[in-house]
PDBQT receptor file of N, H, CA, C and O in Angstrom, charges set to zero:
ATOM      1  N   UNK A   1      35.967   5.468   6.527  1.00  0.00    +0.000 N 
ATOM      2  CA  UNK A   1      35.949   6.922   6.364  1.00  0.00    +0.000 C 
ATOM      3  C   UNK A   1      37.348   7.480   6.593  1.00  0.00    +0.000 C 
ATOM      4  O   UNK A   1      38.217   7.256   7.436  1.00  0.00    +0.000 OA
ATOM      5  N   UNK A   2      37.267   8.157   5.709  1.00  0.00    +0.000 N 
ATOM      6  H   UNK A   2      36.561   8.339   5.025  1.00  0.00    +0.000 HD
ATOM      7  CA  UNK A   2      38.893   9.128   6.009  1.00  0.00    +0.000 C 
ATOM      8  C   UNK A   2      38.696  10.232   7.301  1.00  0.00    +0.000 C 
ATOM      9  O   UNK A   2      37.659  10.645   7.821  1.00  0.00    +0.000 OA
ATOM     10  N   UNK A   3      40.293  10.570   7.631  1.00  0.00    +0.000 N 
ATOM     11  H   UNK A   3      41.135  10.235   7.209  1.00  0.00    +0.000 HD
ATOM     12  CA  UNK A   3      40.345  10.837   9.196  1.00  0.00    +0.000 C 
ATOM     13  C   UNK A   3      41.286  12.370   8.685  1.00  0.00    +0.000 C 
ATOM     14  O   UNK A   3      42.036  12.349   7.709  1.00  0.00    +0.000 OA
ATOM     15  N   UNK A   4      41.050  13.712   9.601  1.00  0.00    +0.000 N 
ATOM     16  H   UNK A   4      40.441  13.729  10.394  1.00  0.00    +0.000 HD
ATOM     17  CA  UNK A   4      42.012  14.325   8.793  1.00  0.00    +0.000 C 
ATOM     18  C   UNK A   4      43.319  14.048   9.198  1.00  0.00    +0.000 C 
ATOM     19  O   UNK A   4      43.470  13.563  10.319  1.00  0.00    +0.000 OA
ATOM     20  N   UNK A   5      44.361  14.281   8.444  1.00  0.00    +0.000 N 
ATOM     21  H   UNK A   5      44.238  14.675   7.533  1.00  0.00    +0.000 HD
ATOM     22  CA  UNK A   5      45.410  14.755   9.159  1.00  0.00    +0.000 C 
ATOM     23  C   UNK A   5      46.428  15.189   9.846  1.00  0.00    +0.000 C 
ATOM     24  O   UNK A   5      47.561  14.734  10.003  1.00  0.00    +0.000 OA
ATOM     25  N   UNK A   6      45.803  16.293  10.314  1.00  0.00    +0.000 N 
ATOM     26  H   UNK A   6      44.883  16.662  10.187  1.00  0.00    +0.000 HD
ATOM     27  CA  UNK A   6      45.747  17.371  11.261  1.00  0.00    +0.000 C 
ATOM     28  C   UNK A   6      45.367  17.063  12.304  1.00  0.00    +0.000 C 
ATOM     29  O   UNK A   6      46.054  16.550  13.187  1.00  0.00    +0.000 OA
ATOM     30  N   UNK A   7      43.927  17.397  12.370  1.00  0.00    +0.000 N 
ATOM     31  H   UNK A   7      43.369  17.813  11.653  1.00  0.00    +0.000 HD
ATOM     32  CA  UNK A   7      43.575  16.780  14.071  1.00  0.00    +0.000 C 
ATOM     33  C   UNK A   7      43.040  15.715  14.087  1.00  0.00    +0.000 C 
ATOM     34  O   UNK A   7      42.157  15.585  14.935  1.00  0.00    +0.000 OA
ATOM     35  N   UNK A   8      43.232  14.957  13.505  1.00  0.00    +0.000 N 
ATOM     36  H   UNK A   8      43.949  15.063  12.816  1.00  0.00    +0.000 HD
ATOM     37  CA  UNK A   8      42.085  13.133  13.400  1.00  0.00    +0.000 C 
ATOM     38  C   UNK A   8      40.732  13.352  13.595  1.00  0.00    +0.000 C 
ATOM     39  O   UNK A   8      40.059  12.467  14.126  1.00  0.00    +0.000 OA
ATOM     40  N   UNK A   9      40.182  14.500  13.211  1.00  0.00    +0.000 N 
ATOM     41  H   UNK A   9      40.728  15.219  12.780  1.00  0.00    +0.000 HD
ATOM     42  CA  UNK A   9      38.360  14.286  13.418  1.00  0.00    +0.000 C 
ATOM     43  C   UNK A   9      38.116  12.874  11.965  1.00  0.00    +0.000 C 
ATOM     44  O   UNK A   9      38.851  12.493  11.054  1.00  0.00    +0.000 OA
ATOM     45  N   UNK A  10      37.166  12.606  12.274  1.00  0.00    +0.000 N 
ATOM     46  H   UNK A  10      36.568  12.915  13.014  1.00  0.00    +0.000 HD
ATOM     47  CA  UNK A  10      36.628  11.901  11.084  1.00  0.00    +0.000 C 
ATOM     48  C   UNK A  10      35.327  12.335  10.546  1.00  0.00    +0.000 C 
ATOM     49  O   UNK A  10      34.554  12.927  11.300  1.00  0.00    +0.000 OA
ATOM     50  N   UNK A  11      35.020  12.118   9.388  1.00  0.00    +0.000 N 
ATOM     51  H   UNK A  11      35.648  11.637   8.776  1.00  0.00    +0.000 HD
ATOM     52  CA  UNK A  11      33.683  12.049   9.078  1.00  0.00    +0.000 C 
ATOM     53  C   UNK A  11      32.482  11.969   9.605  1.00  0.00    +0.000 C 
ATOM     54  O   UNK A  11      31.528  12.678   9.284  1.00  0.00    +0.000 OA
ATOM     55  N   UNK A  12      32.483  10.990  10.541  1.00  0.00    +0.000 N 
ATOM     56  H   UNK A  12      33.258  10.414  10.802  1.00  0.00    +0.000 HD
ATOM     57  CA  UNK A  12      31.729  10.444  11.565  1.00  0.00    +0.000 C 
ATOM     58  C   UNK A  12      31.469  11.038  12.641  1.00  0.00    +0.000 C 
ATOM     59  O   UNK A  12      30.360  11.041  13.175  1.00  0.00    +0.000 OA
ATOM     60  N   UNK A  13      32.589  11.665  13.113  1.00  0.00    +0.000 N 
ATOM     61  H   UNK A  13      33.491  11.662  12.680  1.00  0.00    +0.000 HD
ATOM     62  CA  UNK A  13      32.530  12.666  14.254  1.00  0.00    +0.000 C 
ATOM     63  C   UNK A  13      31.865  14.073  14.253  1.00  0.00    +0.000 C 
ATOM     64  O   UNK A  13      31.180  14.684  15.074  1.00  0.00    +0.000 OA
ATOM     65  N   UNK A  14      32.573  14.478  12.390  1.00  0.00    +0.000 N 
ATOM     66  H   UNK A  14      33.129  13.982  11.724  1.00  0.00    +0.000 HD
ATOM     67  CA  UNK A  14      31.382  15.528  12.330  1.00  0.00    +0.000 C 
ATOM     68  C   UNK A  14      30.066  15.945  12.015  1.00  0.00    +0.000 C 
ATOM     69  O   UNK A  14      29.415  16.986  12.105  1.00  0.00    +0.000 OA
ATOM     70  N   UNK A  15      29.838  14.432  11.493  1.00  0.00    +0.000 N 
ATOM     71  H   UNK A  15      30.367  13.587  11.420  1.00  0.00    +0.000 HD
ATOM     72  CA  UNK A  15      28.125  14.002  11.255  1.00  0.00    +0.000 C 
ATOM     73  C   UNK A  15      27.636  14.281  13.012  1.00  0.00    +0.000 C 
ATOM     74  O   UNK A  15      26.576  14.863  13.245  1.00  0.00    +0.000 OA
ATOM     75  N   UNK A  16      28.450  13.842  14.037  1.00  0.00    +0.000 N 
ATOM     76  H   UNK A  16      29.311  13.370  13.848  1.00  0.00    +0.000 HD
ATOM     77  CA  UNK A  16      27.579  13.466  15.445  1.00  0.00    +0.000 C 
ATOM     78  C   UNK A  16      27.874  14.772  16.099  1.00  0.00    +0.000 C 
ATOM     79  O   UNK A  16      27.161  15.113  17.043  1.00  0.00    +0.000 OA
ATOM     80  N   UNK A  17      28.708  15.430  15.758  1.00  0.00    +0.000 N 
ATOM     81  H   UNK A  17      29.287  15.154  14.991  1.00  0.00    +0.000 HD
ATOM     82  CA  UNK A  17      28.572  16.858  16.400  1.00  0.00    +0.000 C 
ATOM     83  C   UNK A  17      28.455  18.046  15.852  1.00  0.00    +0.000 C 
ATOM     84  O   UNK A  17      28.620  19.102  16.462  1.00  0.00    +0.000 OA
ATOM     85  N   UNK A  18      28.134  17.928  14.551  1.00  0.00    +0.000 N 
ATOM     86  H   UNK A  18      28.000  17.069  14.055  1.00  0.00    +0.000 HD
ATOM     87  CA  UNK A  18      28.188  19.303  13.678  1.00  0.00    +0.000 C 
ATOM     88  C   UNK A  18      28.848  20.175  13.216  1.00  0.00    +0.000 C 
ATOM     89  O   UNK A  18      28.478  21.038  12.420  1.00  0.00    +0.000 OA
ATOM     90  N   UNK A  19      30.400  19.950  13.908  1.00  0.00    +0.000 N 
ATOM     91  H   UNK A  19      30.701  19.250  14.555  1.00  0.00    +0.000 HD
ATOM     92  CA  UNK A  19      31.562  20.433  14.313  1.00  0.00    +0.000 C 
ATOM     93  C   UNK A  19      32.979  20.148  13.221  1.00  0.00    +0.000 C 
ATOM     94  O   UNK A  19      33.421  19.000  13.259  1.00  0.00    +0.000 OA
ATOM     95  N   UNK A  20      33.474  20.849  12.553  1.00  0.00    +0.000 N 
ATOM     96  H   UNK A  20      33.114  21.782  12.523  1.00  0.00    +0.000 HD
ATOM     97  CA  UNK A  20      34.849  20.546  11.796  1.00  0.00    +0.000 C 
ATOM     98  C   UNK A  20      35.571  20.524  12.456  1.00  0.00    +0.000 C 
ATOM     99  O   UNK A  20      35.182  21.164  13.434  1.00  0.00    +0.000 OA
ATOM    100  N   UNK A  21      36.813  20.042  12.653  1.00  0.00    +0.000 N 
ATOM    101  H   UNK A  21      37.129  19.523  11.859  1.00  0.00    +0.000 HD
ATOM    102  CA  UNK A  21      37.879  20.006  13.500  1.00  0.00    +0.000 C 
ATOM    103  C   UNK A  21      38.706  21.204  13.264  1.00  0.00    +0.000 C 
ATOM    104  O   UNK A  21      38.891  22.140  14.041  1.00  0.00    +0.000 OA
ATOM    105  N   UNK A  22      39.363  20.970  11.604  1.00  0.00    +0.000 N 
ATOM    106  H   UNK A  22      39.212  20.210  10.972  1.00  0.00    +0.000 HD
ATOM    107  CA  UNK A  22      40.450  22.355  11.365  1.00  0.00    +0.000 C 
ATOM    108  C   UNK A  22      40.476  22.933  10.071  1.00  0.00    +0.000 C 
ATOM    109  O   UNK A  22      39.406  22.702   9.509  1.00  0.00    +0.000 OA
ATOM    110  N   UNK A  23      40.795  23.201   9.783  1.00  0.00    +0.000 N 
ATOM    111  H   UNK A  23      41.664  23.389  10.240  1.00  0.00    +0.000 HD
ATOM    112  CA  UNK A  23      40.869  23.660   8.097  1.00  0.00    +0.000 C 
ATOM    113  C   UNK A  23      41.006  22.496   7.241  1.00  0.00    +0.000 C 
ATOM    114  O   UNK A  23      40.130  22.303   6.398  1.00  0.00    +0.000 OA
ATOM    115  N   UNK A  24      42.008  21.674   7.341  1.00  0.00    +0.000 N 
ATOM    116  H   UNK A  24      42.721  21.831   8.026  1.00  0.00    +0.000 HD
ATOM    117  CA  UNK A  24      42.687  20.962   6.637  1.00  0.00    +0.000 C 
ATOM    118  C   UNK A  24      41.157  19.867   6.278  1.00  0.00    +0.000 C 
ATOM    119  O   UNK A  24      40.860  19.426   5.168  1.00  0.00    +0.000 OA
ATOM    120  N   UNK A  25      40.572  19.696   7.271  1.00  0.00    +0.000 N 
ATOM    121  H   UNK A  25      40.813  20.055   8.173  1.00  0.00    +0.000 HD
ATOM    122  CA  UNK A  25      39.280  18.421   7.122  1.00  0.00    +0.000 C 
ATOM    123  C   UNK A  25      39.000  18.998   6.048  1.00  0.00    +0.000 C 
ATOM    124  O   UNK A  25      38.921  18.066   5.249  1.00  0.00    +0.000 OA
ATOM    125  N   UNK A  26      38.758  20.106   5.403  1.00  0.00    +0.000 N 
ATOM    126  H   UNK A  26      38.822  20.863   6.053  1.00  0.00    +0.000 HD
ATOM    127  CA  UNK A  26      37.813  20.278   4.344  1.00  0.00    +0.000 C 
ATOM    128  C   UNK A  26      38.524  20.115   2.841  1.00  0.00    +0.000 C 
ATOM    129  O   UNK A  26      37.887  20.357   1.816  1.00  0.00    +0.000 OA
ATOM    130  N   UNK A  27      40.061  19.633   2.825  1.00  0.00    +0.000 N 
ATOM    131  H   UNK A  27      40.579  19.437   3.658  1.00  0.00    +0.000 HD
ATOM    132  CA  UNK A  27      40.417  18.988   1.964  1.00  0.00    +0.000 C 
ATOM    133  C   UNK A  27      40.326  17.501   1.772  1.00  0.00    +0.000 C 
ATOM    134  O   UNK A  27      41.159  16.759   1.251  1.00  0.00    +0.000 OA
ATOM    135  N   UNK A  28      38.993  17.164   2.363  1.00  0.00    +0.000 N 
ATOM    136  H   UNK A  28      38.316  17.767   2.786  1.00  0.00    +0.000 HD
ATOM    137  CA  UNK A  28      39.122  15.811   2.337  1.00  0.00    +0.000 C 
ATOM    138  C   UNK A  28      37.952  15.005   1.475  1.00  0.00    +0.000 C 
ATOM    139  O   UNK A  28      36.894  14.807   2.073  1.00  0.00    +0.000 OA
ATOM    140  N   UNK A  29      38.030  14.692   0.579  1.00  0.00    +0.000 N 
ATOM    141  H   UNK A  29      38.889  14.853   0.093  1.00  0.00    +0.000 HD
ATOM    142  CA  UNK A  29      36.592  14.285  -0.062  1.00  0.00    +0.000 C 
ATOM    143  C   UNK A  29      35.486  13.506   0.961  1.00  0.00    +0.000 C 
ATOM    144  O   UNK A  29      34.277  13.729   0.889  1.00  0.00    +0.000 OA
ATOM    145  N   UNK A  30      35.855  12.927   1.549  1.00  0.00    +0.000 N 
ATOM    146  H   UNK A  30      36.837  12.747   1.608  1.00  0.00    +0.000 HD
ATOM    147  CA  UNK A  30      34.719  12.188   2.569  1.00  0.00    +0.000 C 
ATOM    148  C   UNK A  30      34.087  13.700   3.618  1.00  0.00    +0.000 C 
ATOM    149  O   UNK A  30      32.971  14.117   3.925  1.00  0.00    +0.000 OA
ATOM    150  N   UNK A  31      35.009  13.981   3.795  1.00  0.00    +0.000 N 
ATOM    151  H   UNK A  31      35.916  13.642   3.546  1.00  0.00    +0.000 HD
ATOM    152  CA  UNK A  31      34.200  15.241   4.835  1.00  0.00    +0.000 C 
ATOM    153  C   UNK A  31      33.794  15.869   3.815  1.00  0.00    +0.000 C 
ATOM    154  O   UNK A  31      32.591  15.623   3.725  1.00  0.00    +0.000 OA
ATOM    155  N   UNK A  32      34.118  16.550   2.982  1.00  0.00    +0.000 N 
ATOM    156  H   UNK A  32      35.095  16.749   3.056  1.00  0.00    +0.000 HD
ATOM    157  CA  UNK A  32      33.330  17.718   1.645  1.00  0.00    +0.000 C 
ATOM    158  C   UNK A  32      32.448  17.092   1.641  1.00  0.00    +0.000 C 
ATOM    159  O   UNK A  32      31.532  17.896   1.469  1.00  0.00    +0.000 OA
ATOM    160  N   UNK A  33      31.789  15.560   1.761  1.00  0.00    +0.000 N 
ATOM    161  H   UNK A  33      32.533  14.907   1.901  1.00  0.00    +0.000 HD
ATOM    162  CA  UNK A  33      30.718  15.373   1.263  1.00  0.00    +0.000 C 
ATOM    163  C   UNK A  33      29.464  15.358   2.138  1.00  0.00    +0.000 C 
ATOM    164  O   UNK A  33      28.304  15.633   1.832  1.00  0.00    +0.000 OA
ATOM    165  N   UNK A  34      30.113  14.872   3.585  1.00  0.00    +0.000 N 
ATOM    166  H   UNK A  34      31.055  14.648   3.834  1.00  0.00    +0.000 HD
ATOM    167  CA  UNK A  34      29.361  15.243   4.648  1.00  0.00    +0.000 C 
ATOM    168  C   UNK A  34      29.381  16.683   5.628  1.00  0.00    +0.000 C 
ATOM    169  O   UNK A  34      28.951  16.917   6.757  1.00  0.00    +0.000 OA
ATOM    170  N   UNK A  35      29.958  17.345   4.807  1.00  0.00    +0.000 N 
ATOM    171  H   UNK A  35      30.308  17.155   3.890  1.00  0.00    +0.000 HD
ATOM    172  CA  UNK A  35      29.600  18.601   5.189  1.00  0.00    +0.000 C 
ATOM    173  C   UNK A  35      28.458  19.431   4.420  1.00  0.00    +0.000 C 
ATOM    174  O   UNK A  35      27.682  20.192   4.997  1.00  0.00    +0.000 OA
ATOM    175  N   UNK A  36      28.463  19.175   3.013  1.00  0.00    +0.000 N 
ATOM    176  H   UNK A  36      29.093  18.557   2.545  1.00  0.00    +0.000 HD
ATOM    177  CA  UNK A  36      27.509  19.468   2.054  1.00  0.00    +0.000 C 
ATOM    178  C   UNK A  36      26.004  18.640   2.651  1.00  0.00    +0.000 C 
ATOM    179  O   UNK A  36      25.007  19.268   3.009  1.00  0.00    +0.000 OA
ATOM    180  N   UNK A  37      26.078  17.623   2.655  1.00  0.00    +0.000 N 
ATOM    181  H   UNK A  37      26.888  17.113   2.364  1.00  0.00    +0.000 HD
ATOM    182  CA  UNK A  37      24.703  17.043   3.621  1.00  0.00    +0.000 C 
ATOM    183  C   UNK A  37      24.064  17.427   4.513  1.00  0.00    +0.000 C 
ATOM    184  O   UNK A  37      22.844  17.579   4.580  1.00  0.00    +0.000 OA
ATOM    185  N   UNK A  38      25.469  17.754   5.851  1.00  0.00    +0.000 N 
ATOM    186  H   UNK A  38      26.460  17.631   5.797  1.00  0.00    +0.000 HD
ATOM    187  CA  UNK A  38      24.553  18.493   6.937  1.00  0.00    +0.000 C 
ATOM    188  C   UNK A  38      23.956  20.167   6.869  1.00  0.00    +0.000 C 
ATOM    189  O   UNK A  38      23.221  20.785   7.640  1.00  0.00    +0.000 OA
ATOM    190  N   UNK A  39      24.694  20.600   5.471  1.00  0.00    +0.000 N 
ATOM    191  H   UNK A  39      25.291  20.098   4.845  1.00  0.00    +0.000 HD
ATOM    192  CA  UNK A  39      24.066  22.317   5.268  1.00  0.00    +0.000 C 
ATOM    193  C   UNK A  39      23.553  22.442   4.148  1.00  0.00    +0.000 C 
ATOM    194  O   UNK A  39      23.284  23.586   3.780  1.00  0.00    +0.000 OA
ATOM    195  N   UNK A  40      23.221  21.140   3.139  1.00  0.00    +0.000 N 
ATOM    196  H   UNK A  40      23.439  20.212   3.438  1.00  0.00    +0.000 HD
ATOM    197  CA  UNK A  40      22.574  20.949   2.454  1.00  0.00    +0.000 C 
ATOM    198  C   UNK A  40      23.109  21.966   1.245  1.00  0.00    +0.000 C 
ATOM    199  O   UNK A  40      22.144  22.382   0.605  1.00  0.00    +0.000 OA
ATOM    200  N   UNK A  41      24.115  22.371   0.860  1.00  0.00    +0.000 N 
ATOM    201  H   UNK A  41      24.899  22.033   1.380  1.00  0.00    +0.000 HD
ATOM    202  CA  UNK A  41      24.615  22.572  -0.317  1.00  0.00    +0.000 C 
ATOM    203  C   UNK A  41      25.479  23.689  -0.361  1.00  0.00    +0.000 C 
ATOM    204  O   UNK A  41      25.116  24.237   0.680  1.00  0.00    +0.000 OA
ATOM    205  N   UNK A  42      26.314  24.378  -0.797  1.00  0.00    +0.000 N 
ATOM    206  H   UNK A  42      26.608  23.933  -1.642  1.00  0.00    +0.000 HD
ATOM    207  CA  UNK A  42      27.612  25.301  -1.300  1.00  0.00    +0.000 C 
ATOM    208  C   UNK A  42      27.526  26.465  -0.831  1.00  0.00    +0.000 C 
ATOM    209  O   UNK A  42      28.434  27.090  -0.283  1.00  0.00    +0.000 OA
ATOM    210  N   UNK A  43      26.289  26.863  -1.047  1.00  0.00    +0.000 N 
ATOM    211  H   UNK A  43      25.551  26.355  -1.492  1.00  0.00    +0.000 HD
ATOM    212  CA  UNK A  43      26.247  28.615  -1.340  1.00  0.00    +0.000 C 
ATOM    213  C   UNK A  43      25.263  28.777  -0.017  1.00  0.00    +0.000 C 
ATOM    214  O   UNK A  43      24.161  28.305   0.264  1.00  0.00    +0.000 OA
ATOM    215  N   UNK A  44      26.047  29.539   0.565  1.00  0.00    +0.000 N 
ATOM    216  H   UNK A  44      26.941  29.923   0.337  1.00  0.00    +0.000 HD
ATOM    217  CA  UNK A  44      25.324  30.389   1.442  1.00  0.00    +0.000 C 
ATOM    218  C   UNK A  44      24.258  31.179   1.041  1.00  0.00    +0.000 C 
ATOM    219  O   UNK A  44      24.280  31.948   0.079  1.00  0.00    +0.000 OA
ATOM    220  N   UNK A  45      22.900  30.894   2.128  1.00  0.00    +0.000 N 
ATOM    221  H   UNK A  45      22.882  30.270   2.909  1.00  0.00    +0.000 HD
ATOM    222  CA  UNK A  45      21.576  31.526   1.687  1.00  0.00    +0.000 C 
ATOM    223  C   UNK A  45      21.480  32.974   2.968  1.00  0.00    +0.000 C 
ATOM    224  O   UNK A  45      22.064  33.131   4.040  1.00  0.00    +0.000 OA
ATOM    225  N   UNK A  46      20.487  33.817   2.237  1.00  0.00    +0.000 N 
ATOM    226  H   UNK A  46      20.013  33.690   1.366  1.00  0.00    +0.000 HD
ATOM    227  CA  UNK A  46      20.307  34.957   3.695  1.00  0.00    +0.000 C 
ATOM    228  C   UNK A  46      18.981  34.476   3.418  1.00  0.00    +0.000 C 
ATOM    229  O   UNK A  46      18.515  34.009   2.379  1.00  0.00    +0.000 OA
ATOM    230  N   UNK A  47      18.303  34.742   4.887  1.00  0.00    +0.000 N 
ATOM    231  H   UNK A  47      18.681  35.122   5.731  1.00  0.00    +0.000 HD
ATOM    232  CA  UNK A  47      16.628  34.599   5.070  1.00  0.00    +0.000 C 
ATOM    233  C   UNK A  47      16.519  36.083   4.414  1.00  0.00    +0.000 C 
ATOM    234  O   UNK A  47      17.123  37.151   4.515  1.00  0.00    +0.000 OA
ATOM    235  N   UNK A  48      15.048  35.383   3.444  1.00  0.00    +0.000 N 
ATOM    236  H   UNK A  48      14.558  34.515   3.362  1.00  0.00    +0.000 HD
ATOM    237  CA  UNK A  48      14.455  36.764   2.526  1.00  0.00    +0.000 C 
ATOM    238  C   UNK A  48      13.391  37.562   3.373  1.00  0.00    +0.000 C 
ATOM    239  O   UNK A  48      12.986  36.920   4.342  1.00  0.00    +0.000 OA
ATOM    240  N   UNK A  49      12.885  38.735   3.233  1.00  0.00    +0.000 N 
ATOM    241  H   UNK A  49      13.214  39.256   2.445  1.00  0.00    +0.000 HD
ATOM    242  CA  UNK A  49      12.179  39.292   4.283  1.00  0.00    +0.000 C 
ATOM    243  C   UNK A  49      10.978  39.575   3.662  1.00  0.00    +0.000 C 
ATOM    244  O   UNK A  49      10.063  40.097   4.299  1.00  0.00    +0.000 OA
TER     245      UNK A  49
């Protein structure tokens, strides 16, 4: 897995804590992809009432 960087989070790290490290992680294709997984896709939803 790629590591950013910036602050060395990895992929892995933010699968186990939910957590991005800095901006820069999200230029990273391995994190884009596990970030899309843990929120399950792009576009921000609002709860419908």
């Amino acid at each position: 897995m790629e590591v950013c960087p910036k602050c060395h989070t990895s992929a892995d790290e933010i699968l186990e804590t939910g957590f991005v490290g800095c901006e820069k992680c999200y230029d990273l294709p391995s994190i884009k992809e596990v970030v899309d997984k843990m929120y399950g896709g792009k576009r921000h939803k609002q709860n419908e009432k």
